[in-house]
Wavefront OBJ file of the C-alpha trace (Angstrom):
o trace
v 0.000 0.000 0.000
v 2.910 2.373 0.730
v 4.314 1.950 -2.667
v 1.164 2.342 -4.168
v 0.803 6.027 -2.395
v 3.937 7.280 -3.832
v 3.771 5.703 -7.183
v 0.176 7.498 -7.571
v 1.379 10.969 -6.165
v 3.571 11.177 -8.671
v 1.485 9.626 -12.089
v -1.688 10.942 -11.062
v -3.300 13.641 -12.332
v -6.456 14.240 -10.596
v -6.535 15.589 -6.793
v -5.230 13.274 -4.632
v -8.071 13.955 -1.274
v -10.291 12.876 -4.464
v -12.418 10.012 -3.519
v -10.814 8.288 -6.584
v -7.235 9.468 -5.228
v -8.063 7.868 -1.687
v -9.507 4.884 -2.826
v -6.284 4.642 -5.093
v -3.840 5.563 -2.333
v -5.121 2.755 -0.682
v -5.645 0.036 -3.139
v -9.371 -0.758 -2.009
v -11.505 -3.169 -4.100
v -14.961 -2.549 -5.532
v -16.064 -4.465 -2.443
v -15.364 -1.854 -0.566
v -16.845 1.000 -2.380
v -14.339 2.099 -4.686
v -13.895 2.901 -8.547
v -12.041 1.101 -11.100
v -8.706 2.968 -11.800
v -6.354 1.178 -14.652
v -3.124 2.550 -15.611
v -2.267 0.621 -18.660
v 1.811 0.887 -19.492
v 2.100 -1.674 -22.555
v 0.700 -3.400 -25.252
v 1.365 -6.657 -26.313
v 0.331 -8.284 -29.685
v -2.176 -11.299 -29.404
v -0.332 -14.631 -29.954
v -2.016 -18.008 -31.042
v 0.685 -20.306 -30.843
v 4.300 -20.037 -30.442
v 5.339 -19.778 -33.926
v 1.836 -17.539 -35.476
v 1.361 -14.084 -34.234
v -2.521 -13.183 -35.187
v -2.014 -9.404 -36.016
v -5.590 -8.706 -34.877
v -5.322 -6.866 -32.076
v -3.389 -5.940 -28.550
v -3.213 -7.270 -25.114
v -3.090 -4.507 -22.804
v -0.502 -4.639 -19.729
v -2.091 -2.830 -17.085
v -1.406 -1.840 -13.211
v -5.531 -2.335 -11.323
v -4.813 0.828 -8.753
v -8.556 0.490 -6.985
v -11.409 -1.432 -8.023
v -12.645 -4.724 -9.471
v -12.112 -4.931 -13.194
v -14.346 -8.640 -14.620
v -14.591 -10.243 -18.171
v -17.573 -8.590 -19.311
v -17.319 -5.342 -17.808
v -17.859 -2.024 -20.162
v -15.368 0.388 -19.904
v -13.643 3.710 -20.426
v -10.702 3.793 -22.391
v -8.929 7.553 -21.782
v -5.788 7.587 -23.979
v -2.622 9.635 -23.286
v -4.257 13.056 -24.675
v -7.520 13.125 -23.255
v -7.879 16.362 -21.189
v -9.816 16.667 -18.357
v -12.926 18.966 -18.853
v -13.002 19.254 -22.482
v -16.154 17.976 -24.698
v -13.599 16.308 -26.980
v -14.243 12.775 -26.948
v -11.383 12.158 -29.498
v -9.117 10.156 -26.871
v -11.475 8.310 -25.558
v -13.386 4.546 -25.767
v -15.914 2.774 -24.345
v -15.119 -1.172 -24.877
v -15.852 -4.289 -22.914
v -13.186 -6.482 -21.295
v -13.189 -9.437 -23.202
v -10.341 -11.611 -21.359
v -8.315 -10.870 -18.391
v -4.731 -12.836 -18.020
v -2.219 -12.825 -15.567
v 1.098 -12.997 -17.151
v 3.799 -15.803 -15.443
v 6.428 -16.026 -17.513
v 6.111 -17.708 -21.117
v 2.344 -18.320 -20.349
v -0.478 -16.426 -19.650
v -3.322 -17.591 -16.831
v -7.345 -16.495 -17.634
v -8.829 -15.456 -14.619
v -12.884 -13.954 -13.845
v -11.140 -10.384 -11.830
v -9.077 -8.709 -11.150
v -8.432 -6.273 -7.679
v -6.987 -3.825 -6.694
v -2.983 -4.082 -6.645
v -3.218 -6.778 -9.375
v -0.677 -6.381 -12.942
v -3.146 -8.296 -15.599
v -2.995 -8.324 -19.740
v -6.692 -7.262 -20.633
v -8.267 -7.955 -24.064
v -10.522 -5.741 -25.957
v -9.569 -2.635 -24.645
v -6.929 -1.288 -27.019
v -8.323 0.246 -29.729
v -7.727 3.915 -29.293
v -4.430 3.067 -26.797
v -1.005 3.995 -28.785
v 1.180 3.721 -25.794
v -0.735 4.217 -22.707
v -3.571 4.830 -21.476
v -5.954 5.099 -18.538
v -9.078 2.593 -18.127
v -12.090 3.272 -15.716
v -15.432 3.154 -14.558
v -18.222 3.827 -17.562
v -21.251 5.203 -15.268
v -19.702 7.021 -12.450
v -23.275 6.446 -10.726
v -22.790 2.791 -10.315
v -21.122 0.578 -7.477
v -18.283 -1.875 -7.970
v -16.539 -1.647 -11.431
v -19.588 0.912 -12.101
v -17.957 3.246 -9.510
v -20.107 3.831 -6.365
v -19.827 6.526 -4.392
v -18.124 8.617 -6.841
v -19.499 12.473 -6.757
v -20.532 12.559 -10.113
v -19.107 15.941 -10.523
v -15.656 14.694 -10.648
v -14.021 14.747 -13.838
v -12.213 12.052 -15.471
v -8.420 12.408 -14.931
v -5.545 10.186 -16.241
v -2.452 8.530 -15.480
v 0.892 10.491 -16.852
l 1 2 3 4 5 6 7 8 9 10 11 12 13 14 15 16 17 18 19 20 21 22 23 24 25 26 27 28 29 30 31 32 33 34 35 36 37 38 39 40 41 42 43 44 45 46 47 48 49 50 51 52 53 54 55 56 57 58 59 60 61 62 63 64 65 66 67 68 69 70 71 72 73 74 75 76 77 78 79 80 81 82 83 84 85 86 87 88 89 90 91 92 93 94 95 96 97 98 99 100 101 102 103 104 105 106 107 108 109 110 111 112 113 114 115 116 117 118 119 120 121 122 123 124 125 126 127 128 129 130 131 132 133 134 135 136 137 138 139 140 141 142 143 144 145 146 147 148 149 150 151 152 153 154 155 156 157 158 159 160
């Protein structure tokens, strides 16, 4: 948890008493009220077998900084332009997760979630993503990967 405070002081770009920055400070889970924060770092291109590389699409590295993220779950993509407060929607996605991995080695395990704290390759997600990118909740009314208890005010920020 300590290292998780000082790695999102300094890549965060939203306020850190935020809700979101709190939640994120502290790595909770959706369990325990708090919005899903992604910050992606890398993409990887899909593989089918050792030897055949598909070409049709990306499997995006990502660091799950509060929240549950779940195969199945819609949401936003913000890429490494978006800008807070502007009605440009240009650099950002909606998408829905489509696989979740955990990556050990030369081999990559499916699992259902992901928490808070967790590195995990996520499929679906990187259409608009060129290097990095930021992935969170789609309706900041909702609970759980949804967002709960989010003041709907609050803006979308993303990770430098």
């Amino acid at each position: 948890v300590t290292a998780a405070s000082v790695k999102i002081e300094t890549i965060w770009t939203g306020r850190m008493t935020s809700k979101i920055g709190t939640d994120m400070r502290n790595c909770k889970s959706a369990d325990a009220g708090a919005s899903l924060m992604i910050h992606v770092v890398k993409l990887y291109s899909n593989v089918v077998s050792d030897d055949e590389i598909t070409g049709s699409g990306f499997e995006a590295l990502g660091r799950v900084f509060s929240g549950t993220l779940r195969v199945g779950d819609k949401v936003k993509v913000l890429g490494e332009s978006f800008v807070a407060g502007l009605a440009d929607e240009e650099d950002q996605n909606i998408s829905t997760v489509k696989a979740i991995l955990v990556p050990g080695g030369r081999y990559k395990v499916p699992i259902n979630r992901a928490t808070a704290g967790s590195w995990v390759l996520i499929e679906g997600i990187d259409r608009i993503i060129t290097k990095t990118a930021t992935v969170t909740s789609v309706d900041r009314n909702r609970g759980g990967a949804g967002g709960e208890g989010i003041d709907e005010d609050e803006e979308d920020y993303i990770f430098r």
